[in-house]
VOPAGU-2260 file (C-alpha; in pm, 1 decimal, decimal comma):
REM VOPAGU-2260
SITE   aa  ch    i         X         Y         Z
SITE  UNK   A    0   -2043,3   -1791,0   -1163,3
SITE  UNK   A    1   -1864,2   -1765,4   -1480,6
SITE  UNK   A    2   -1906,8   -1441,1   -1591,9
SITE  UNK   A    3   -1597,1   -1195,6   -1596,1
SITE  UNK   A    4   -1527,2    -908,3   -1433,2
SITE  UNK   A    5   -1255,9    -811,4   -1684,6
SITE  UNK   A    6   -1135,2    -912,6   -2061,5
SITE  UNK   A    7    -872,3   -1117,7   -1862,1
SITE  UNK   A    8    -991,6   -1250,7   -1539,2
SITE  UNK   A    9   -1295,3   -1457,5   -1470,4
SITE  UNK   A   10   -1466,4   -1413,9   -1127,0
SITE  UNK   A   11   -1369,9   -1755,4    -945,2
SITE  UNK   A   12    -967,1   -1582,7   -1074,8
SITE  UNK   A   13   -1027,2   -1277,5    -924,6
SITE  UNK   A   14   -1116,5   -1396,5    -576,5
SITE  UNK   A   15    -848,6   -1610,0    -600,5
SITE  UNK   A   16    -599,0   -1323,7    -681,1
SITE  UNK   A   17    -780,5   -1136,7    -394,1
SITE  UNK   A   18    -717,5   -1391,6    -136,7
SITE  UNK   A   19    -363,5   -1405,4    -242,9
SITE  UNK   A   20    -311,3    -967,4    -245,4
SITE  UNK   A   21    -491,9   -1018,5     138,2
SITE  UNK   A   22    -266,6   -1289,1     246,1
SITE  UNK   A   23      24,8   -1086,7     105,0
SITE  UNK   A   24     -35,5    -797,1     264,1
SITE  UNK   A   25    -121,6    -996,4     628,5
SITE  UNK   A   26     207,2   -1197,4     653,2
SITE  UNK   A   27     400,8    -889,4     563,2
SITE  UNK   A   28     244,1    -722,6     840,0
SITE  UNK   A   29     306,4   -1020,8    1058,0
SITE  UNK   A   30     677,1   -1004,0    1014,0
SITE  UNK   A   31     738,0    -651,4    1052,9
SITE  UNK   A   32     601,0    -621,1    1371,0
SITE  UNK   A   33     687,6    -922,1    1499,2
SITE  UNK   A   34    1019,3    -758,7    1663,3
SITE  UNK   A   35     941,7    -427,9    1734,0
SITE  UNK   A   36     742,1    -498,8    2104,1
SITE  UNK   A   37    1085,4    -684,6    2184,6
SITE  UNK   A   38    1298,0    -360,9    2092,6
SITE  UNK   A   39    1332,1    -278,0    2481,7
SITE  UNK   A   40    1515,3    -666,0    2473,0
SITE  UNK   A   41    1742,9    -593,6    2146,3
SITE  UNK   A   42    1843,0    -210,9    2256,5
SITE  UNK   A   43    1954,4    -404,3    2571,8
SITE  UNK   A   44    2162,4    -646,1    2340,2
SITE  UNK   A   45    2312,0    -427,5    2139,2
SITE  UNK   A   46    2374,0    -189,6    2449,9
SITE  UNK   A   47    2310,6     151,5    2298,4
SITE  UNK   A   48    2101,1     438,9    2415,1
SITE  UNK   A   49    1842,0     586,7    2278,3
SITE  UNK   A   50    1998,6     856,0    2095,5
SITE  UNK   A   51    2216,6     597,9    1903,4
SITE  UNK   A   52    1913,2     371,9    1846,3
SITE  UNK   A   53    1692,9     613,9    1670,8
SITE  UNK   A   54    2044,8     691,7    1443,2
SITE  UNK   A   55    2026,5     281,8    1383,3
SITE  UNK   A   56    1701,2     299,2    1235,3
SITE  UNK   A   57    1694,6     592,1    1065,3
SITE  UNK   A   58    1985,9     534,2     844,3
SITE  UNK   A   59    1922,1     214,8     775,7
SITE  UNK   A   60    1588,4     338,9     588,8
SITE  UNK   A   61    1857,8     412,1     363,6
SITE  UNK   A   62    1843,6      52,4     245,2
SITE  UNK   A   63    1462,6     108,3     179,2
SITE  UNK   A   64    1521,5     379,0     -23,2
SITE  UNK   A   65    1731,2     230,7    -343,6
SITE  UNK   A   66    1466,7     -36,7    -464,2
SITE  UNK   A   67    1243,7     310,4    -508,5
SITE  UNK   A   68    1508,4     435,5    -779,9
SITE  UNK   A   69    1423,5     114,5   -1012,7
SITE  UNK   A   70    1150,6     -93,5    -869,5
SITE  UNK   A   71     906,9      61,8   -1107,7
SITE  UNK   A   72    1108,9     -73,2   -1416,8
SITE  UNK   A   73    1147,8    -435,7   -1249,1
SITE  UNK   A   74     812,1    -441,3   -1227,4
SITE  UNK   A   75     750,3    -334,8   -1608,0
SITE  UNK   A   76    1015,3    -595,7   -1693,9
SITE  UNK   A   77     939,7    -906,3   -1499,1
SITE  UNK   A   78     587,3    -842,7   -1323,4
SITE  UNK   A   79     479,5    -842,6    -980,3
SITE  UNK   A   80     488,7   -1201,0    -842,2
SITE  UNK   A   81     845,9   -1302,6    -910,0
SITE  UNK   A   82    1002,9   -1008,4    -721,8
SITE  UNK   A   83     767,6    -982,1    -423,7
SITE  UNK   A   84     879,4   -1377,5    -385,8
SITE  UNK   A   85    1218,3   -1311,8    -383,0
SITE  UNK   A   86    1238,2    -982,1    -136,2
SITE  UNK   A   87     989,0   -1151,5     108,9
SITE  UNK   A   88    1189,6   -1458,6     139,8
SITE  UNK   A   89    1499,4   -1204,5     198,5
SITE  UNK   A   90    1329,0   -1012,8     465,5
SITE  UNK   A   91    1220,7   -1354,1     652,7
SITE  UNK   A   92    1608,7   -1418,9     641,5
SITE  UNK   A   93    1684,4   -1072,8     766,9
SITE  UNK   A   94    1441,5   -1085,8    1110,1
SITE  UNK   A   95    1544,6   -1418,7    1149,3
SITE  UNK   A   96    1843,7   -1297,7    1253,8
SITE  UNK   A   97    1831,5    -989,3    1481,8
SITE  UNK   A   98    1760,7   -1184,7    1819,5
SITE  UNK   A   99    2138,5   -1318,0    1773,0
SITE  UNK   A  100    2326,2    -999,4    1768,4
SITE  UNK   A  101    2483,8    -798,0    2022,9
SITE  UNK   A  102    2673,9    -630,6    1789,4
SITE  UNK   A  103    2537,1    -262,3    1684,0
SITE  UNK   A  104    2717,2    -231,4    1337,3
SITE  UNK   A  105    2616,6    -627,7    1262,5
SITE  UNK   A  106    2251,0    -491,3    1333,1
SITE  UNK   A  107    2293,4    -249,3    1112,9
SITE  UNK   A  108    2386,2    -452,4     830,5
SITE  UNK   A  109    2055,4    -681,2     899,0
SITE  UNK   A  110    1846,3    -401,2     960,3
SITE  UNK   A  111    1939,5    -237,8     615,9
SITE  UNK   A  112    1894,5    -578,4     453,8
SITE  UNK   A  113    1510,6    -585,1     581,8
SITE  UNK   A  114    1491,6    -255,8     491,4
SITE  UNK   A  115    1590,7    -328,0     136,9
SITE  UNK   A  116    1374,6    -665,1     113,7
SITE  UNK   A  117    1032,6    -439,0     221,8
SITE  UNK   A  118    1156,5    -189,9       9,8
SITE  UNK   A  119    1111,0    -366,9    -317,8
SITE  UNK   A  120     807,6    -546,7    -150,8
SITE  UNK   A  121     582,0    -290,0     -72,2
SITE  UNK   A  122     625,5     -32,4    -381,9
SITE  UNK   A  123     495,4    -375,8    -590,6
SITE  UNK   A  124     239,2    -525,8    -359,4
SITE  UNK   A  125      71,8    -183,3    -347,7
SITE  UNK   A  126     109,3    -105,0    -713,8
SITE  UNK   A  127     -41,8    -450,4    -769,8
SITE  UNK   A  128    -317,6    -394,7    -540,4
SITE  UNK   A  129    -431,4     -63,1    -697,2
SITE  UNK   A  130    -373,9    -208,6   -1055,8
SITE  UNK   A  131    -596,4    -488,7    -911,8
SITE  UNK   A  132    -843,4    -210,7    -727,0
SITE  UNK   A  133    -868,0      12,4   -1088,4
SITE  UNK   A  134    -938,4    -340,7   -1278,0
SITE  UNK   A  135   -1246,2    -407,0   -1077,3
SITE  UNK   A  136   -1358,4    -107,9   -1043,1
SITE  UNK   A  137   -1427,5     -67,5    -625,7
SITE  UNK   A  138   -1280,9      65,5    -402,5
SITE  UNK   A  139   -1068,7    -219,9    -167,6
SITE  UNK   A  140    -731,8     -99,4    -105,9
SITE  UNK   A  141    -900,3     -32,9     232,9
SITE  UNK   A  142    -931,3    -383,7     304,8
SITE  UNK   A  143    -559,3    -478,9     181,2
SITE  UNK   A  144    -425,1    -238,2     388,8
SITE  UNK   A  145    -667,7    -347,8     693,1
SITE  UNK   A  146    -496,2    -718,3     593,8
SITE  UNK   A  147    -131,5    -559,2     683,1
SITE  UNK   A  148    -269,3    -404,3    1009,3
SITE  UNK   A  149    -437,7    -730,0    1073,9
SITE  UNK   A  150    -106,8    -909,5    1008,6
SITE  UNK   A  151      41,4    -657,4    1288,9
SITE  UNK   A  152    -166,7    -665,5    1538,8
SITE  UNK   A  153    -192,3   -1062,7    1584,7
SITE  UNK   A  154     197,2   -1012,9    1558,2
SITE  UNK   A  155     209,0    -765,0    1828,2
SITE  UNK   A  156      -9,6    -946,3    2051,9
SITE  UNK   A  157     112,2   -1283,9    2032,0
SITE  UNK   A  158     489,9   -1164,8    2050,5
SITE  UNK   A  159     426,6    -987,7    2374,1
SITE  UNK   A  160     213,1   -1329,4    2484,6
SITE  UNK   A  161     534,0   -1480,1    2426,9
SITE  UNK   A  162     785,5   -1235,8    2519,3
SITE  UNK   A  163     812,6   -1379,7    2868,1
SITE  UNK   A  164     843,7   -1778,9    2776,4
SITE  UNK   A  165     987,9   -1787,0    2421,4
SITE  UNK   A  166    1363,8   -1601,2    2420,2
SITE  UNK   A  167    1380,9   -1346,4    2150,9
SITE  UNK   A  168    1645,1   -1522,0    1934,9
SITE  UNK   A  169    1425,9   -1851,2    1905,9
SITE  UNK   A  170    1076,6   -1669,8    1866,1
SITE  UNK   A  171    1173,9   -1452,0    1573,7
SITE  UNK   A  172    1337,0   -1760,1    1446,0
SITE  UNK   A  173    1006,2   -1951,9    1461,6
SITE  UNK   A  174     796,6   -1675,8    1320,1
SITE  UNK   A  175    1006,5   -1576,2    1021,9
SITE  UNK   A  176     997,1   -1976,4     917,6
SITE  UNK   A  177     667,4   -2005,7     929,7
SITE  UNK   A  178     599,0   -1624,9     737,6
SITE  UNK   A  179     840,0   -1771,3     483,3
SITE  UNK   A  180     626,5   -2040,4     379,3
SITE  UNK   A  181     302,8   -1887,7     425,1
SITE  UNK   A  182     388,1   -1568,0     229,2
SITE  UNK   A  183     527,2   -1795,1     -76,5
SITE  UNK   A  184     187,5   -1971,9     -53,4
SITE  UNK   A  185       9,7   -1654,4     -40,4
SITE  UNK   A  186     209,8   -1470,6    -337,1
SITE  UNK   A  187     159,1   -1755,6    -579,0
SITE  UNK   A  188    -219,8   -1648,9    -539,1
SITE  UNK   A  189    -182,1   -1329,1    -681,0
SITE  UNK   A  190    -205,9   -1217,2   -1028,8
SITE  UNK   A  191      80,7   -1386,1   -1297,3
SITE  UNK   A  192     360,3   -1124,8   -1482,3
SITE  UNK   A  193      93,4   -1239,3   -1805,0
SITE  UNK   A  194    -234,5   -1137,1   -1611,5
SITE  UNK   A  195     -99,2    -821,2   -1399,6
SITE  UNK   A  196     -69,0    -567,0   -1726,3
SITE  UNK   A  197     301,7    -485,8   -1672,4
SITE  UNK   A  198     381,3    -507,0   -2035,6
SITE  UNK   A  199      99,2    -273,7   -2102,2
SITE  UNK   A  200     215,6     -59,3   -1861,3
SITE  UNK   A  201     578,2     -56,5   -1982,4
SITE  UNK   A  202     442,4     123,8   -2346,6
SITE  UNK   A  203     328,3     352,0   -2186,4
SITE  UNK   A  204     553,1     430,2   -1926,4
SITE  UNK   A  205     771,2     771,9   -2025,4
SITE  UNK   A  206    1103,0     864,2   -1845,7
SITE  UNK   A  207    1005,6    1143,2   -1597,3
SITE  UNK   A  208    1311,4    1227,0   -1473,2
SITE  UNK   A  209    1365,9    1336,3   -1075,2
SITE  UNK   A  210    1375,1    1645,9   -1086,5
SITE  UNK   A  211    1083,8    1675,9   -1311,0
SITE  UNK   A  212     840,9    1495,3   -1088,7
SITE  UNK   A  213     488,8    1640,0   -1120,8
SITE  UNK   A  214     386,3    1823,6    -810,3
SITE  UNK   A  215     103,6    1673,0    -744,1
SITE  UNK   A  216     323,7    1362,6    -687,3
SITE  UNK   A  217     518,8    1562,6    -497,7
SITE  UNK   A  218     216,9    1669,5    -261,4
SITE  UNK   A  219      75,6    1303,4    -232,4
SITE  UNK   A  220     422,5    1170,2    -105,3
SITE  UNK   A  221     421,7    1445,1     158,5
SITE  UNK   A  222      57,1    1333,8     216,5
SITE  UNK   A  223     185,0    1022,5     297,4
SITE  UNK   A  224     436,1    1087,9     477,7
SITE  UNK   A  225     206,5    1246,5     679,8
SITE  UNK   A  226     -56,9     975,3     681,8
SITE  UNK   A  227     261,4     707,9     793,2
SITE  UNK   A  228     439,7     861,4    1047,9
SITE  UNK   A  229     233,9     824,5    1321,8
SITE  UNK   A  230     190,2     462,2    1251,9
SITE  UNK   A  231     598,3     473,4    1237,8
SITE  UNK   A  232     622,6     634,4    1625,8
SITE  UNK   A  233     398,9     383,7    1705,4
SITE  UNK   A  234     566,1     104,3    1561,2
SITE  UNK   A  235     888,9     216,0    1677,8
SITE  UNK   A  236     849,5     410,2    2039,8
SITE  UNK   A  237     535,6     282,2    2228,5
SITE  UNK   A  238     677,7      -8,5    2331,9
SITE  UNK   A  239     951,4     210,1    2468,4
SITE  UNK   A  240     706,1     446,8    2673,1
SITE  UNK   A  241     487,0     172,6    2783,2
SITE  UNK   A  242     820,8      43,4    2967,9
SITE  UNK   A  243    1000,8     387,6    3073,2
SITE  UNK   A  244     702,4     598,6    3124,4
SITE  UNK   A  245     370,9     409,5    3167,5
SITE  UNK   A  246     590,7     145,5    3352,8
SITE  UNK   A  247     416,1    -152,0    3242,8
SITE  UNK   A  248     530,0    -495,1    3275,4
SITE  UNK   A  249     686,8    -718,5    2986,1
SITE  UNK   A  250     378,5    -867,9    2843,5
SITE  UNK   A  251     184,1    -532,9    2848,3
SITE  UNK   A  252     440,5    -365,2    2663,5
SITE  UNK   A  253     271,1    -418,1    2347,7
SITE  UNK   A  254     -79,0    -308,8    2419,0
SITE  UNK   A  255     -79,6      15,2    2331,3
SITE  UNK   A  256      15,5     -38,7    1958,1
SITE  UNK   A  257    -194,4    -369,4    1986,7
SITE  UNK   A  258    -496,8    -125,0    2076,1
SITE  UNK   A  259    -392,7     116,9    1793,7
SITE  UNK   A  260    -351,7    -117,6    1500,1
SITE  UNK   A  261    -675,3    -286,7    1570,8
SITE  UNK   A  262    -864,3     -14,9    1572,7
SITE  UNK   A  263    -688,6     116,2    1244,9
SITE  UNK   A  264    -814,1    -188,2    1088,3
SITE  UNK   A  265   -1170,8    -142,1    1169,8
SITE  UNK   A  266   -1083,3     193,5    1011,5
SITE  UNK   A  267    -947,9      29,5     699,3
SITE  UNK   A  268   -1211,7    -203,8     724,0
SITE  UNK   A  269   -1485,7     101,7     733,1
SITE  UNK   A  270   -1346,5     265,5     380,0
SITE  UNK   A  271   -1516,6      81,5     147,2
SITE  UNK   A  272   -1893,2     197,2     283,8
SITE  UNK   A  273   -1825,4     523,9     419,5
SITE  UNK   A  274   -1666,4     613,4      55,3
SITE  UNK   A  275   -1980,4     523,6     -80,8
SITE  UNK   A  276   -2108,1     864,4      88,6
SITE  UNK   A  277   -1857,8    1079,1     170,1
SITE  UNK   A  278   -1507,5    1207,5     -17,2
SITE  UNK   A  279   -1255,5     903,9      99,7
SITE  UNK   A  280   -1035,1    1228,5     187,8
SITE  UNK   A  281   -1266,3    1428,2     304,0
SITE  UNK   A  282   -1320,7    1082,3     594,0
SITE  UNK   A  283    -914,7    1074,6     616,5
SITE  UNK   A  284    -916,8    1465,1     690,2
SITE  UNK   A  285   -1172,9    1367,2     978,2
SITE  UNK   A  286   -1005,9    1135,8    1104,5
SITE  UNK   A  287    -638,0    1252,3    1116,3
SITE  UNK   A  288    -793,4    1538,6    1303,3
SITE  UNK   A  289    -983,0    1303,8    1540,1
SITE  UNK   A  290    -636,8    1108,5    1583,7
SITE  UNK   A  291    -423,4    1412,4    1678,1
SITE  UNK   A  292    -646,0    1472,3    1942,5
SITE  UNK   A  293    -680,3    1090,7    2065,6
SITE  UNK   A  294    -277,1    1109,1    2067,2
SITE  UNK   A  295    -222,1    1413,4    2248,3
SITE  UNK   A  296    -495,0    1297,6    2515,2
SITE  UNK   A  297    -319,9     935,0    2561,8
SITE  UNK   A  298      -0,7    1066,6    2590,6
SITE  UNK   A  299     -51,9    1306,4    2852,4
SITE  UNK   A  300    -247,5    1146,1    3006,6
SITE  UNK   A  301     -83,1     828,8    3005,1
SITE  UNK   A  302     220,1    1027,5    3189,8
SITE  UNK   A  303      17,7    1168,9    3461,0
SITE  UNK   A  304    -173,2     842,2    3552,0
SITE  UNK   A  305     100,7     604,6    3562,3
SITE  UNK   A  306     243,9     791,4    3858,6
SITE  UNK   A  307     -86,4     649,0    4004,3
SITE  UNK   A  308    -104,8     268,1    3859,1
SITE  UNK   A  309      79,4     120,4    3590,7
SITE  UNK   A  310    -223,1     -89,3    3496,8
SITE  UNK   A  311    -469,3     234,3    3550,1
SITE  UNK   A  312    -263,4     431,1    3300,9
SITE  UNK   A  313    -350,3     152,1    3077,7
SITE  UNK   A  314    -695,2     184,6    3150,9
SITE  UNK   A  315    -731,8     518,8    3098,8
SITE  UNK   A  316    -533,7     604,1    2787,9
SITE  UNK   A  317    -734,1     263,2    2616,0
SITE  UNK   A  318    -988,3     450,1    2446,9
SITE  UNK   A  319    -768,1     714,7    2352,8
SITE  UNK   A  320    -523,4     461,9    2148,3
SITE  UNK   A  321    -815,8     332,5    1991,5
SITE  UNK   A  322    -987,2     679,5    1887,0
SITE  UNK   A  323    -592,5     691,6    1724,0
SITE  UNK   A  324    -624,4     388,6    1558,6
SITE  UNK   A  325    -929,1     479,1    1403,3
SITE  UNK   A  326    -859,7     798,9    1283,7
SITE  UNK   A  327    -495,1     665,9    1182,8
SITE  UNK   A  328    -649,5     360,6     920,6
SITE  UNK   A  329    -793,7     583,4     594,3
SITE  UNK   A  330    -497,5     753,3     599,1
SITE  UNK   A  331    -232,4     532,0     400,5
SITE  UNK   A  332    -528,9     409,9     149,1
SITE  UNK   A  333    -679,3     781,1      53,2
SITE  UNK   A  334    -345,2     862,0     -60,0
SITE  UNK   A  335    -283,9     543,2    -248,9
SITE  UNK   A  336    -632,4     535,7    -416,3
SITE  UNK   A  337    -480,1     909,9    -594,4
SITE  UNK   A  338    -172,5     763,9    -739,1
SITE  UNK   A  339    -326,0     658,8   -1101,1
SITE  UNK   A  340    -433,3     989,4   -1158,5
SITE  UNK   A  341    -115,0    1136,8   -1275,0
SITE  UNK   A  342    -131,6    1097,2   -1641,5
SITE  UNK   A  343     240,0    1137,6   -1722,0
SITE  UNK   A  344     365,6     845,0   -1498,6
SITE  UNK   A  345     256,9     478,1   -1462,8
SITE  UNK   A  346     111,9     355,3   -1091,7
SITE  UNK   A  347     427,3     229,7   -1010,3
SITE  UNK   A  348     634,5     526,9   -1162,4
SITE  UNK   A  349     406,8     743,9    -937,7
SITE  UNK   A  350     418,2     531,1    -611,5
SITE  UNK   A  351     803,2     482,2    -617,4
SITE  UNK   A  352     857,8     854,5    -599,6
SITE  UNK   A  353     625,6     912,1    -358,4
SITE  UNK   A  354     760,5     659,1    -172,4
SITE  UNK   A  355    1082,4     797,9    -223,6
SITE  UNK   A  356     978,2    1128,4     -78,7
SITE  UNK   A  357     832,0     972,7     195,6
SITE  UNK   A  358    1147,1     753,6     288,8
SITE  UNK   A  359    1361,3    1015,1     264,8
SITE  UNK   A  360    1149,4    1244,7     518,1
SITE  UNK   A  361    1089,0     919,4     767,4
SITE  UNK   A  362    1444,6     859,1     764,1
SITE  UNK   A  363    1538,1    1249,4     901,5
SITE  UNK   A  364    1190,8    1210,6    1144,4
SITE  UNK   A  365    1364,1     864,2    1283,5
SITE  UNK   A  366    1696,6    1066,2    1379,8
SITE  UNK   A  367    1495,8    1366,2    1511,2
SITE  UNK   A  368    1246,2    1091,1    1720,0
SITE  UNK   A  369    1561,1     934,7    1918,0
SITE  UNK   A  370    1697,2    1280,2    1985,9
SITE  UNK   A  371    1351,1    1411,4    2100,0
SITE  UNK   A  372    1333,9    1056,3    2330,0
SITE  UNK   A  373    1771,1    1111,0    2423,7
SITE  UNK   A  374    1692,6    1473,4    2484,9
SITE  UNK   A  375    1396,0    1559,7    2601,2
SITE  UNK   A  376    1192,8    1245,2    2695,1
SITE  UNK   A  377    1006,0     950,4    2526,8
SITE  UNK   A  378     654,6    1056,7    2538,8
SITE  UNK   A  379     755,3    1408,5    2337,8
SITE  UNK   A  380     820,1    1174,7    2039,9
SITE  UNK   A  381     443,7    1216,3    1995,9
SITE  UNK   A  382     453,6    1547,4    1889,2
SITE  UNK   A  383     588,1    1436,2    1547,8
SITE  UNK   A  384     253,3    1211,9    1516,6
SITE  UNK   A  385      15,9    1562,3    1594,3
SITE  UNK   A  386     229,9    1779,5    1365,7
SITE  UNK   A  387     214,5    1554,1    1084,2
SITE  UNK   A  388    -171,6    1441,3    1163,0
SITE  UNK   A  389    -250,1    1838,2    1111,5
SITE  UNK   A  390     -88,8    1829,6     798,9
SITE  UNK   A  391    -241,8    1516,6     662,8
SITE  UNK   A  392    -622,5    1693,0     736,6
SITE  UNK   A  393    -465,5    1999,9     501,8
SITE  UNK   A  394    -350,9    1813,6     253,0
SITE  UNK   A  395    -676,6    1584,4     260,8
SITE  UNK   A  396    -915,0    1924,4     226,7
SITE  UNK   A  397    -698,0    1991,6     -67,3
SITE  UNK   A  398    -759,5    1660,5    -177,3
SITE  UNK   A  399   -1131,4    1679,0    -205,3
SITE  UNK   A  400   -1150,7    2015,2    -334,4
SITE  UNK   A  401    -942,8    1913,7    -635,3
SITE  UNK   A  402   -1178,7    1601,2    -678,1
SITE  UNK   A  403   -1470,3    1856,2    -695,7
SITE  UNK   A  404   -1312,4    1969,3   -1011,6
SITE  UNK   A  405   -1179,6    1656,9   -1225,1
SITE  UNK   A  406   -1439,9    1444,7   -1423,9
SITE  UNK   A  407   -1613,5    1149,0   -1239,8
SITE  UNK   A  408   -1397,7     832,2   -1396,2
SITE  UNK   A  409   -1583,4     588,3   -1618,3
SITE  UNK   A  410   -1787,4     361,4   -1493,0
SITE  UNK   A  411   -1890,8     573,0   -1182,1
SITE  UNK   A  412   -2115,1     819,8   -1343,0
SITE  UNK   A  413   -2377,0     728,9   -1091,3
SITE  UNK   A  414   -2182,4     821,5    -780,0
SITE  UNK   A  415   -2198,6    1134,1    -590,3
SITE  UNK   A  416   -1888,8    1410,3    -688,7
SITE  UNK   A  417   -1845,8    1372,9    -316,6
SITE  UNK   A  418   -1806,1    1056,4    -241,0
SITE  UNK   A  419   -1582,4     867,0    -523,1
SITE  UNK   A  420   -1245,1     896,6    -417,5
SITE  UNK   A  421   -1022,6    1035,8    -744,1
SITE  UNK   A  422    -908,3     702,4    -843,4
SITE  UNK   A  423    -928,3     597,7   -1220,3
SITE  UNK   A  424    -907,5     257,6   -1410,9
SITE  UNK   A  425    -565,9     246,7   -1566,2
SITE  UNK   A  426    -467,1     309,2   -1984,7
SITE  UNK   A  427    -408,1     -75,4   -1967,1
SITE  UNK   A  428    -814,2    -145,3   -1890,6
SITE  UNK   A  429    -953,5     167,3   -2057,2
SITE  UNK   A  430   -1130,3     -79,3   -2298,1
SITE  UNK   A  431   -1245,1    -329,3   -2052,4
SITE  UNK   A  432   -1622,4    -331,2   -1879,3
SITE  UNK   A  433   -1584,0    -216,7   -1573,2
SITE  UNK   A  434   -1921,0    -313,3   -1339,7
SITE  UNK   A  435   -2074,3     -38,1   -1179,3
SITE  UNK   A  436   -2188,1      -6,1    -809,6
């Protein structure tokens, strides 16, 4: 088929470019996680407690926090693909290293380096994707961010497969090779700096300064901060209470995030139909308040039982993780699918101080999670997650009342006010054909 979905891109190019944004997304997802079941094995290196762990990762979000300051105007100078080459191959450096140090402050310095390297990656793959999302006019950041989770969860379960025969140092020596060469693979798929619209982007990109940041952006970065932080005490502590507090063995360690990312995917998955009929935050208000409860349930739960069986705590908190999981996955892609609203500021302008906002707020919530786990106990970390689910359904309801008000975007005129989510094709497509639904 030869006709084009764009002025630009022909059909057989855009498929291609949408393998390439999926494989991006999956291998970065592969990576990330690829350690964290193993942090029981590299707190025991480093020999710190929990208290000082939970300081480790907090302040090294530092390091993801400067590419937000000028990431935007990379992207508007060189285009996407060069830099998400060149942090990606720095991040696969970074991992590689971590199962050889014993030394906290040397951890540190690797940790920040990572940090850095996703940094820069994920403010451009996800401006890319929703550039790429507003060119074709559907709604599929869904099923790039269902790619990441997908990329996590075959991480998570194969590491703690592993975790028993493969020693930490040579596994995550292994993996990060072999992400290294498939990411570069998978990011020369993607959309070149002459097809991805950065230099139209860059006219029309205005200095906003800081302090001036619309509030709008200012709600949507607390929205996702909101929509990521349970992911992030997932990511970071279940493997932690599945040892100290569900008691499970080495290669079980990593179920409980393994049930919740797989289930977030099917969620991800699920937000390209149920959009079709329903507000996409109107279904992410649902379902953060279906994953609160799902949380709450597992952990306590999970606490009570495993004085019972290790293996029935498991059992019983399964569907509970999962419920999570499901309610967790619109969460991260109804906030994205808002960010090319804001007239005054580019996608990328918009995303980076969002992002901002919602590294700064992770980074205080990682120091507050290993003082709630040093303090008080491990399974109160998952208070954080129910707090911020609640206000993720708030901001959500907001969400879709202020969609109830704003003009259905071109090309969509045949939709329901209800159920288009308030994205909009950006100033660099405006006189493109955009195919309706």
């Amino acid at each position: 088929m030869g006709t084009l979905t764009t002025a630009m891109l022909s059909t057989s190019r855009t498929r291609k470019a949408m393998v390439g944004i999926i494989g991006a997304f999956f291998i970065q997802g592969f990576l990330a996680v690829t350690w964290l079941p193993r942090i029981p094995e590299i707190i025991d290196n480093l020999g710190v407690p929990f208290g000082v762990w939970g300081l480790t990762v907090a302040i090294s979000g530092l390091g993801g926090l400067l590419p937000l300051l000028f990431a935007n105007k990379l992207i508007n100078r060189f285009g996407s693909r060069p830099l998400l080459q060149i942090s990606f191959l720095t991040a696969c450096m970074s991992v590689a290293t971590f199962g050889f140090i014993h030394n906290p402050a040397v951890f540190f310095v690797a940790l920040f380096a990572q940090n850095f390297s996703y940094g820069v990656y994920n403010i451009v793959v996800n401006s890319h994707s929703v550039v790429f999302q507003n060119r074709i006019g559907r709604i599929i950041l869904g099923r790039f961010h269902a790619a990441w989770s997908i990329g996590a969860a075959s991480s998570s379960l194969l590491t703690g497969l592993f975790a028993v025969i493969v020693p930490l140092h040579l596994w995550l020596t292994i993996v990060a090779g072999i992400c290294a060469v498939v990411g570069t693979i998978a990011i020369a798929q993607m959309l070149s700096p002459k097809e991805d619209g950065h230099e139209q982007e860059q006219k029309r990109a205005a200095s906003v300064p800081l302090f001036k940041t619309p509030k709008y952006v200012l709600v949507m970065g607390l929205c996702l901060f909101f929509g990521v932080m349970p992911e992030v005490v997932m990511m970071d502590w279940s493997a932690v209470f599945a040892k100290t507090t569900m008691h499970l063995a080495t290669d079980l360690q990593g179920m409980p995030y393994t049930l919740f990312v797989v289930a977030m995917i099917v969620g991800r998955l699920a937000v390209g139909k149920l959009s079709r009929r329903r507000h996409l935050s109107r279904i992410a208000q649902i379902g953060a308040t279906g994953s609160a409860i799902a949380i709450s349930a597992a952990v306590i739960i999970g606490t009570l039982t495993s004085q019972i069986s290790p293996m029935f705590a498991l059992a019983a908190t399964a569907i509970f993780w999962i419920i999570a999981g499901l309610g967790n996955g619109p969460q991260v892609p109804a906030t994205f699918s808002n960010v090319s609203t804001v007239d005054s500021m580019t996608t990328a302008q918009a995303m980076s101080r969002m992002s901002l906002m919602n590294s700064l707020i992770i980074m205080v919530g990682k120091v507050l999670l290993g003082a709630i786990a040093q303090g008080i106990g491990v399974e109160f970390v998952y208070m954080v997650s129910v707090v911020s689910l609640a206000g993720a359904a708030l901001i959500h309801r907001y969400l879709v009342a202020r969609a109830k008000r704003m003009p259905v975007p071109a090309g969509f005129d045949d939709q329901p006010v209800d159920a288009f989510p308030i994205t909009s094709p950006l100033a660099v497509i405006s006189e493109t054909e955009i195919p309706k639904q």
